[in-house]
C-alpha angles and dihedrals in degrees: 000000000000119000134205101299121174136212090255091031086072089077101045115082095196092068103019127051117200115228113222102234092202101049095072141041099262120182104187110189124190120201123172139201144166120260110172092335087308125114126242119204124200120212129198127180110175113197113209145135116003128254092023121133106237118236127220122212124188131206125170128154099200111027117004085187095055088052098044085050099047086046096046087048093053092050087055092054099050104036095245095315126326126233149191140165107253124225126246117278088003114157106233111228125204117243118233112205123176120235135157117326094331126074101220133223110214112203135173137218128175125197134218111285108273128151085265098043108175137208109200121205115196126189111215121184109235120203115258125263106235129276081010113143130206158192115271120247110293112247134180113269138117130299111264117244113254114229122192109247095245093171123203110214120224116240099147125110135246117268101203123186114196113209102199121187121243101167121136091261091069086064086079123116118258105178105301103357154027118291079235099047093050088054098052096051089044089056087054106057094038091050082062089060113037089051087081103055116115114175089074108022101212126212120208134215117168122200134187133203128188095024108107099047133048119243100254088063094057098201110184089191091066112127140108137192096221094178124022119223119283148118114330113270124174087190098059093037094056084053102047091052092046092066097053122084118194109239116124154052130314113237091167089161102057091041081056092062089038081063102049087050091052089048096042093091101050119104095215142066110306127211130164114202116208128213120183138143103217142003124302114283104205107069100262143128110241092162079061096050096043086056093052098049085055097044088045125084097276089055085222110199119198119199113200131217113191111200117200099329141168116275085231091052095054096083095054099049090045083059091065095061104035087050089065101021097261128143119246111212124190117211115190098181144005097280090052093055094042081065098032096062089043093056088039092064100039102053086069110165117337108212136087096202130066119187127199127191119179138167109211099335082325133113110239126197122236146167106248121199124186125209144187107263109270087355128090086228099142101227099179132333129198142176108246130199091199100289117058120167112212127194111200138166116267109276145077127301147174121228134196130204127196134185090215099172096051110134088220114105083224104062102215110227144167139188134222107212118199099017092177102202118184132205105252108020118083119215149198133212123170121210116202128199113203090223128147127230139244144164133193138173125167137203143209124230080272093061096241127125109284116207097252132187107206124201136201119203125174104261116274095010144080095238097115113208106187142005146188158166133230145169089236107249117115107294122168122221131177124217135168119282118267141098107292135181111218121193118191116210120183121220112222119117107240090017104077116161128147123196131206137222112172138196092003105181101220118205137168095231101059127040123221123229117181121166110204109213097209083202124123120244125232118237113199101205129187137154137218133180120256073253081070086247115150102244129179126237159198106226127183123198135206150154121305112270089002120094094175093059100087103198082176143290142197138136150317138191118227090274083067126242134259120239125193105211129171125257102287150095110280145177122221121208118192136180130191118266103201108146090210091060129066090179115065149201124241141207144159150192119215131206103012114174112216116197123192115268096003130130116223124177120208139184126209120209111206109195114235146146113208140227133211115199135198143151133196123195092209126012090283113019115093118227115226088227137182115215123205114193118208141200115228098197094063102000100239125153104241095163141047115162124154127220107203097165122010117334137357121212143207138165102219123180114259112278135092117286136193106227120209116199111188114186111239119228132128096235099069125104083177109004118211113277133217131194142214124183135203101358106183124222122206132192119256084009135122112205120193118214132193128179135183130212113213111231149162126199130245117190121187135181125186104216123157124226093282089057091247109149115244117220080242124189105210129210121196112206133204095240111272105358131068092255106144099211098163132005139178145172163318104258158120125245127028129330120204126203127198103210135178106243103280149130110270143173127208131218110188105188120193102241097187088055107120094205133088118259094033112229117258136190121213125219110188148183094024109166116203117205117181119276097004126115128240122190112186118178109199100211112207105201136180092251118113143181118215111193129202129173120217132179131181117325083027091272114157119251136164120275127178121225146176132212121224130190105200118254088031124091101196113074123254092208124018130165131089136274133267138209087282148037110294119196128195123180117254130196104232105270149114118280150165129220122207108201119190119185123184116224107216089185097055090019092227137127130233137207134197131165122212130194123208140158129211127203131207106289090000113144102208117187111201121191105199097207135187 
């Protein structure tokens, strides 16, 4: 079983026995729970067969780091275990060991022989004797440095202000006098006295506040050195205080802070004492700001005499001292602070040890834990802003100090180890920390701080190092040497914007400053052909490198457009928006660096050739065209553009095109078409293309027999089939029409007829060859033919029938009867009518042909009969 082994007793063989951990099976388990907010941890070390390599196994259902730890810990303490044989009848006691924050109870239990027979060790927390302080809870982090104890001793003096009150409350009677007046005479007689101390030798500035205006004006600014520190003079002191009259407010705060700045300079220990009569007047904190010059680089103490004040004053004024551990003393009389002022200054600055702790020639604050010197007995800790005064027993120690608030995940520490301290000397021991500097701040568009998290990664990789958080405004921070990248994101919902410095070199030599502008830059961007010709665009940016990574896009005119980006390296892709053009041309710019709030002008190339386009219809006579450009690979129309009047042009991205040029009139159905194959675009290049259609002219008038002109709609027919290739009208005059070479025919139809169906003229058979001229008059005369079909019996019946016209062999009139007369109006000339019936008795069909002839004005009735 284990007996009673303490901390020190592990090293000791004669009361404890190591046991060898790899001369026997071992099976260690950890299981942790939570007992009041402290951890139990839960040992087994299971002793079985020899020369057999123990195995550790960890569980742990909350932090598997915290039990491997502990358990590790408790390993260390007892040397891998301690035993013993235990006497007969002896009652087993249980061990308390003290970790962590927890004191332990060890307690052992041994199972029935077995093959595995088993010694359980169980840690157990204990609650804490009082007034018992200890460690903190182990955590994982590195080993501290350890750094050798080279100790400075203190030989320097005491640099003591005196802040005496001289407000119009000191003007008070006290028995015979003034409370003023009392002070003064006492100053002086103790200024006599202490000029002579020597151990040690004191050094005397005296200040004033609420001497120089009267209450009613309550001036917080009121305050005067009326003597800079020096060596003590009673002389000069008598004088000095001679010359002051107590009237006005009390800004003891701000006198405070007067103080600190006259005692900043001085190489030795500072104090203020403080002598008032009442509370600060000003509505300030002076017990704040005593707490802040102590806590500040100087570890200012201010010692407080309080002269015949209000009870309910006292606690304020007692602040002021304990919050710079200071004494507060109460004079009721002469006699008292007399006393007081005597015990004030002599209880100068109560430590004999001064710790410094600096990063580069700056204070750095820490977190600093004594110890006991080779235990982890917790003797005092305190929160250091890079000077802290410590007044221990006589003894060794060990003491830790910890950069706590580094930024880093790994807290950089070091330990002084055999730190001798004596009763009566004071000294003094630096620590050092080899950290680089930086500072950072960061600003909105406004220009105001911008809430920023800011993140270290070593540089070129994603393993971040360090992180935090600040206000923006400048704020210094210290890390360990190296190449970092930092990226600064600002906090602000809506606002998003990250920032990037990359590969900063980190020395300790020389600090970093960098100030993030979280404004957006201004990007002037306009686009040109390779041809040097203003264009506008569609652009789409993104992230450097990353075309996925759309940042924005939109669009621009050809004077180009103006876009607001982030801080940041960026690539701009542009096409062409010309809104002839579905196919269009492309450029980029690649690796732009925006910076905030700067302005940065650039221009995109597209790369294009371009093409000039035109058409005539003669030699000479231009053609109003409409071009279509295709692509031959797929076919697809990617240009239309229309030249009216000279030349149409387009930029078109270098390749071979089909170009389409359609002639532009409003009389085409189908306008005449001309073609141009495999135009070759080159880069840099104008090409100039001409095309011409080939055409002949028809020209037509609708006129009747008394050459009147008729108001005429026209119809141009593809020959032979009902095909509308061109119309126009109504109107009078002649209508020209420009027509591929082809076979037509024409309908003229008299718009201003009343009747229905108008009556309407054919002109047939007209063949078009290229460059010739064709003149057609459609003549509307007064003859007429008026059709009726008649079977057996006479009865009407329907009867189809075509007109002819000899020498043509497509009919003038066609359709079929109906149950009365219908007329139809008929140039003068000779036809033919061929008449068909269809019998539904016999079911067959009959044919018959009639000639006839009409003369101008002739009205011919013609009976198809069968």
């Amino acid at each position: 079983m284990i007996p009673k082994c303490h901390l020190h007793d592990r090293l000791i063989p004669s009361k404890c026995k190591k046991i060898n951990p790899f001369s026997s099976k071992g099976h260690y388990d950890t299981n942790e729970n939570m007992v009041k907010n402290e951890r139990v941890l839960s040992l087994r070390v299971t002793v079985g067969a020899p020369n057999k390599t123990p195995r550790l196994t960890l569980r742990d259902t909350r932090s598997f780091f915290t039990a491997f730890f502990g358990a590790l810990f408790v390993l260390l303490i007892l040397g891998f275990g301690c035993s013993s044989k235990k006497e007969v009848g002896q009652k087993e006691e249980p061990q308390k060991v003290q970790v962590a924050s927890s004191t332990l109870e060890l307690k052992a239990e041994k199972q029935a022989p077995s093959k595995s027979a088993a010694e359980t060790l169980s840690l157990i927390p204990l609650p804490l004797e009082s007034g018992q302080v200890t460690q903190p809870p182990l955590e994982t982090k590195p080993l501290p440095q350890s750094i050798p104890f080279q100790p400075t001793i203190i030989k320097g003096g005491l640099a003591v202000e005196l802040i005496v009150d001289a407000s119009g409350s000191m003007n008070g009677i006290l028995g015979a006098d003034t409370k003023f007046n009392i002070a003064k005479s006492l100053l002086e007689d103790l200024a006599r006295q202490w000029s002579g101390l020597k151990e040690p030798a004191v050094n005397l500035a005296i200040r004033t506040f609420g001497s120089e205006y009267p209450l009613e004006a309550n001036q917080c600014d009121d305050t005067k050195m009326i003597l800079p520190v020096g060596a003590i003079d009673s002389i000069k002191v008598k004088e000095s205080l001679n010359l002051i009259q107590a009237k006005g407010s009390s800004p003891i705060a701000y006198a405070l802070r007067k103080a600190a700045e006259d005692l900043g300079q001085q190489n030795e220990d500072r104090v203020v004492i403080l002598l008032t009569d009442g509370k600060d007047t000003c509505e300030q904190d002076p017990c704040t700001v005593s707490k802040e010059l102590y806590e500040g680089v100087y570890k200012i103490i201010t010692h407080v005499v309080g002269f015949d004040v209000a009870q309910e004053d006292e606690a304020t004024l007692k602040c002021i001292a304990d919050a710079s551990r200071g004494v507060f003393l109460v004079a009721r009389n002469k006699e008292e602070l007399a006393s007081a002022l005597d015990e004030a200054l002599r209880s100068t600055v109560p430590y004999n040890l001064r710790l410094k702790v600096l990063v580069g020639g700056s204070p750095l604050p820490t977190t600093i834990t004594v110890y006991k010197s080779g235990t982890q007995e917790m003797v005092q800790r305190e929160q250091s802003y890079g000077i802290e005064l410590f007044r221990l027993k006589p003894g060794n120690y060990d003491i830790l100090v910890e950069y706590a608030n580094s930024i880093e995940a790994s807290k950089p520490s070091k330990i002084l180890k055999g730190v001798e301290l004596t009763e009566q000397g004071k000294v003094e021991q630096e620590v050092r920390f080899d950290l680089a500097s930086v500072t950072l701040s960061a600003r909105d568009a406004k220009g105001e701080p911008a809430k920023t998290e800011y993140q270290f990664y070593k540089a070129g990789s994603q393993e971040k190092v360090a992180a935090f958080t600040s206000d923006g405004g400048e704020k210094t921070i210290f890390i360990a040497p190296g190449s970092y990248d930092l990226v600064a994101n600002r906090v602000a919902e809506g606002q998003e914007m990250t920032l990037l410095e990359p590969a900063i070199n980190l020395t300790i030599e020389q600090g970093f400053i960098k100030h993030f502008a979280f404004q957006t830059g201004t990007l002037v961007l306009k686009a040109q052909t390779s041809l040097k010709q203003p264009v506008g665009i569609l652009y789409q940016v993104t992230k450097a490198g990353n075309p996925g990574a759309i940042v924005t896009k939109g669009q621009a005119d050809s004077s180009g457009g103006k876009i607001e980006l982030p801080p940041g390296d960026y690539d701009i892709y542009v096409e062409g928006q010309d809104p002839a053009a579905q196919l269009q041309a492309k450029g980029e710019i690649k690796n732009i660096k925006m910076e905030g709030g700067a302005i940065l002008e650039k221009m995109a190339t597209l790369i294009v050739g371009t093409l000039n386009l035109q058409a005539f219809k003669t030699e000479k006579d231009f053609a109003p065209t409409e071009f279509k450009i295709i692509n031959p690979a797929d076919n697809r129309e990617v240009a239309k553009l229309t030249a009216k009047e000279g030349k149409a042009s387009i930029a078109l991205p270098p390749g071979k095109y089909d170009i389409q040029a359609l002639l532009i009139s409003t009389f085409y159905t189908k306008p005449p078409m001309k073609e141009a194959k495999g135009v070759a675009i080159e880069e840099g290049k104008t090409l100039d293309q001409t095309l011409r259609f080939e055409l002949g002219t028809l020209k037509l008038l609708g006129r009747n027999s008394k050459e009147q002109r008729i108001n005429s709609k026209l119809y141009i027919y593809e020959g032979g089939t009902e095909n509308v290739v061109a119309s126009a009208g109504p109107q009078e005059g002649w209508v020209q029409f420009d027509l591929a070479p082809g076979n037509y025919d024409v309908k003229v139809e008299d718009a201003q007829a009343t009747v229905d169906p108008k009556p309407y003229v054919w002109q047939r058979d007209i063949t078009i060859e290229v460059n010739s001229l064709y003149v057609r008059e459609a003549v509307f005369t007064n003859a007429k033919l008026r059709l009726i079909g008649r079977g057996t019996n006479n009865e009407i019946v329907p009867v189809e029938f075509k007109v002819y016209e000899y020498g043509h062999d497509r009919p003038l009139l066609n359709g079929v009867t109906g149950q009365d007369w219908q007329s139809f109006d008929m140039p003068p000339g000779k036809y033919y009518i061929e008449a068909s019936f269809h019998d539904l008795d016999t079911s067959q069909t009959l044919k018959k042909w009639v000639n006839l002839k009409v003369a101008e004005n002739e009205f011919v009735e013609q009976e198809l009969r069968f």
